[in-house]
C-alpha positions in Angstrom: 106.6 74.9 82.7 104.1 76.9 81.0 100.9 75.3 80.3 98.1 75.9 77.2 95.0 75.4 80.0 92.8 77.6 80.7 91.0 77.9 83.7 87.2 77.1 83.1 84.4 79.4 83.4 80.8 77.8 85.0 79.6 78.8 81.3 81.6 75.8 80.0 79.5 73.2 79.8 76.6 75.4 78.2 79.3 76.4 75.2 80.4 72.7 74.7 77.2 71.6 74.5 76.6 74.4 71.6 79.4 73.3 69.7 78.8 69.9 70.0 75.5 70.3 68.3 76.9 72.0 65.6 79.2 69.5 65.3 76.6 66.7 64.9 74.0 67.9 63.4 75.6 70.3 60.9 79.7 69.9 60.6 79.7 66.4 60.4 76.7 65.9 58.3 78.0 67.6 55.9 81.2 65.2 55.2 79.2 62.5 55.9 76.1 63.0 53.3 78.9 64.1 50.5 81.0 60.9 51.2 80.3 58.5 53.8 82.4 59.2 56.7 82.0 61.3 60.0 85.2 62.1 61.8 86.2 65.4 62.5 89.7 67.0 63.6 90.8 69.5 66.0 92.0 72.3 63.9 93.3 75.9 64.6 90.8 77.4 67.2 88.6 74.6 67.2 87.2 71.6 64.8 87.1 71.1 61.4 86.3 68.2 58.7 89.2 66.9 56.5 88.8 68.2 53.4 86.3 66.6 50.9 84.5 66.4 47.7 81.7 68.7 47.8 79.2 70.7 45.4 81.7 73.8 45.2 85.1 71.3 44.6 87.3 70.6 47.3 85.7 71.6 50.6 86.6 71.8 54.7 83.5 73.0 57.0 84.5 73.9 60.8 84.0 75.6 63.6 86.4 78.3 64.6 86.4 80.3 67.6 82.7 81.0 67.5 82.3 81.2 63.8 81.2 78.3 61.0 84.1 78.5 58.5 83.7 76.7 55.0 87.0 77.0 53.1 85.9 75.3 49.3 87.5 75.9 45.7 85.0 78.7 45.6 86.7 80.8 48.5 86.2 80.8 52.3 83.2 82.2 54.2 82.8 82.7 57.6 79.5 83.6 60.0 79.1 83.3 63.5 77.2 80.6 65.4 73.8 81.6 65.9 71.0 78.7 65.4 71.6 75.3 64.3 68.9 76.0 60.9 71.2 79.4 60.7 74.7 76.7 60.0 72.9 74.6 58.5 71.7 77.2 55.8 75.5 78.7 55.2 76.6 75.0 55.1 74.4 74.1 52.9 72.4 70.9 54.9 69.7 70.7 56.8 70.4 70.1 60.8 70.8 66.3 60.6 68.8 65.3 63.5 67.6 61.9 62.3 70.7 59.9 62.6 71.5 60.8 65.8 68.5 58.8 67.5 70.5 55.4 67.5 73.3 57.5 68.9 74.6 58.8 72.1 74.7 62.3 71.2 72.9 65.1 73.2 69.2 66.2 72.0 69.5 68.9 69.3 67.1 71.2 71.4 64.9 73.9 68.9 67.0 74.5 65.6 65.9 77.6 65.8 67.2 78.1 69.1 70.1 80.9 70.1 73.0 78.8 70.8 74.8 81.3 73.0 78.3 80.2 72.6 81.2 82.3 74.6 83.9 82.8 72.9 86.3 82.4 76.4 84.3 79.0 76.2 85.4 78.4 73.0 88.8 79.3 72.6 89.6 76.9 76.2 87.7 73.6 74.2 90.4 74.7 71.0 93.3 74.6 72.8 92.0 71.2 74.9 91.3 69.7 71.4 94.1 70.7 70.0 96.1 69.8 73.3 95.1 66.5 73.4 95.3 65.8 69.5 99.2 66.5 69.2 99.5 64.1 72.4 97.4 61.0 70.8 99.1 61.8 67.7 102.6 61.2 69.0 101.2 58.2 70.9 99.6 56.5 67.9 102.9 56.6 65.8 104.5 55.2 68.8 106.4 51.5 68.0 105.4 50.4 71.1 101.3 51.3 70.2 100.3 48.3 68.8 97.4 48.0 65.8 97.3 52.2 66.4 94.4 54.0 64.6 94.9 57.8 63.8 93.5 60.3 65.4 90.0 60.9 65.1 87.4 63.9 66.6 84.4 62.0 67.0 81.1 63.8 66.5 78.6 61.4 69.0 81.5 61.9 71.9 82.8 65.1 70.8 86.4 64.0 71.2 89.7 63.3 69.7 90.8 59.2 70.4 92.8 56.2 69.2 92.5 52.6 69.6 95.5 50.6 70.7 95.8 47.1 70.8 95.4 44.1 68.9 91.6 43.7 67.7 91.5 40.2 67.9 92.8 40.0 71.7 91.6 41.4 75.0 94.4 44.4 74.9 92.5 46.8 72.6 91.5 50.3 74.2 90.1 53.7 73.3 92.3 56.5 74.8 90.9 60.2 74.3 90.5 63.0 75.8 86.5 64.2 76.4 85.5 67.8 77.2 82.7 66.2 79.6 80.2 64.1 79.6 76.7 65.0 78.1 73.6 62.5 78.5 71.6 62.0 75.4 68.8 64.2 76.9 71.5 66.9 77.4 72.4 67.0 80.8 75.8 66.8 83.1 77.4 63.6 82.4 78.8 61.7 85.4 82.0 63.5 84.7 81.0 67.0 83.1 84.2 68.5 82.9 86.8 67.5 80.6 89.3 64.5 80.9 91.2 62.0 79.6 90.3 58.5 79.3 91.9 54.8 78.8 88.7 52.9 78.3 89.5 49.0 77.6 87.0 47.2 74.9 87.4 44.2 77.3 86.9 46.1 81.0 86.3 42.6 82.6 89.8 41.1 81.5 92.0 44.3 81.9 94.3 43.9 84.6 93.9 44.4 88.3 95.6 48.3 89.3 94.1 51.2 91.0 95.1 52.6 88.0 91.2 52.1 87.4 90.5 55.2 88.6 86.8 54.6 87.3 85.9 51.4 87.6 85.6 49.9 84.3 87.9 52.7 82.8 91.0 55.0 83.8 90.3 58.8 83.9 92.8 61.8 84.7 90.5 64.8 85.4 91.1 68.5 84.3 90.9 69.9 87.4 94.5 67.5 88.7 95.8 68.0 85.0 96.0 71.9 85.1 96.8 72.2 88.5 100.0 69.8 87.8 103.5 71.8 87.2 104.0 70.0 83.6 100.6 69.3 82.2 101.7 67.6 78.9 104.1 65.0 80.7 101.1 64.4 83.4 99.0 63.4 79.9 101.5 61.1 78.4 102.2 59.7 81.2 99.0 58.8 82.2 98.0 57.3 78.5 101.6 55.1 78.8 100.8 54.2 82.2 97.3 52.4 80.9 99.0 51.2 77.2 101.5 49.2 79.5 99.0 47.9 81.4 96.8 46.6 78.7 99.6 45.6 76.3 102.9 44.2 78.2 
């Protein structure tokens, strides 16, 4: 079966981290300061907001290939990625670097700084967003996915996930799928290459399995994923595999 993965290129890393700063610091913000809310979604070669109330009527800001899109009742412009002050300015907000402090999201770096994104780079962390949204979409409208939120691209992780599981219990989990870890000081993560995850809000009382691939969470790896003959059935399997777990 024909698979949507890409192969990565070593440059990878260095274009996720771009985009992810864009992300926090300028696409998100951007919802967020017009109405309260951060999440993003994957969208058509990348990540964009839903659409929201802003100065120029109803508004969507994203990232798209390696451009900044903003699609408003005043028309659509588009510019590539450059600087972080560069988005910020066709957005139309300053680089929110403030609220990230209290959060785990990597260092913005100088605002002023060429971001350098690859558009190879790009185009693989669309199709893994957009890969792993239509799978945690399916899954959250799933009978058997108890107390199921919607999907959700969030900007301090940088990735799409639901919660299953009753919120009250010991069952609830976050299952996602990362493009790699970043730390806050923006360097490699333990796991700097992207995956999927089943990460229990309870770790100590999930049950006992080697399906604990990681200790205190389950991960299936891109490198196993893209190597396996039917790549989307690997992913659901894996995410039903750790729902029955927590849940049955």
């Amino acid at each position: 079966m024909t698979t949507p993965l890409v192969e990565l290129s070593s440059t990878f890393p260095a274009t996720r981290l771009a985009m992810h700063r864009v992300a926090a610091y300028v696409v998100s913000p951007a919802r967020r300061q017009a109405m309260g809310r951060m999440g993003l979604r994957a969208a058509p070669g990348g990540l964009a907001t839903p659409t929201f109330s802003g100065p120029n009527g109803m508004t969507t800001i994203g990232i798209r290939g390696d451009d900044i899109v903003v699609d408003s009742d005043s028309g659509r412009g588009t510019q590539p990625l450059s600087t972080l002050s560069a988005a910020g300015a066709f957005v139309g907000v300053d680089p929110d670097v403030g609220w990230a402090r209290e959060l785990d999201i990597p260092e913005p770096g100088g605002l002023d700084d060429d971001l350098a994104i690859d558009s190879n780079d790009a185009a693989a962390l669309a199709v893994w967003f957009r890969f792993g949204w239509g799978i945690l979409d399916e899954l959250s409208l799933d009978d058997d996915s108890p107390h199921s939120t919607e999907p959700t691209l969030w900007p301090e992780h940088f990735d799409p996930a639901i919660e299953i599981g009753d919120p009250t219990g010991t069952t609830r989990a976050s299952y996602g799928f990362s493009p790699g870890d970043v730390n806050q000081d923006a360097s490699a993560g333990s796991e700097p290459l992207p995956y999927i995850y089943v990460a229990p809000w309870y770790p100590d009382d999930k049950p006992t399995s080697e399906y604990w691939s990681a200790g205190r969470m389950a991960v299936l790896r891109y490198s196993d994923l893209i190597t396996d003959s039917d790549p989307t059935s690997a992913a659901r399997a894996f995410l039903l595999e750790g729902r029955a777990l927590l849940t049955s």
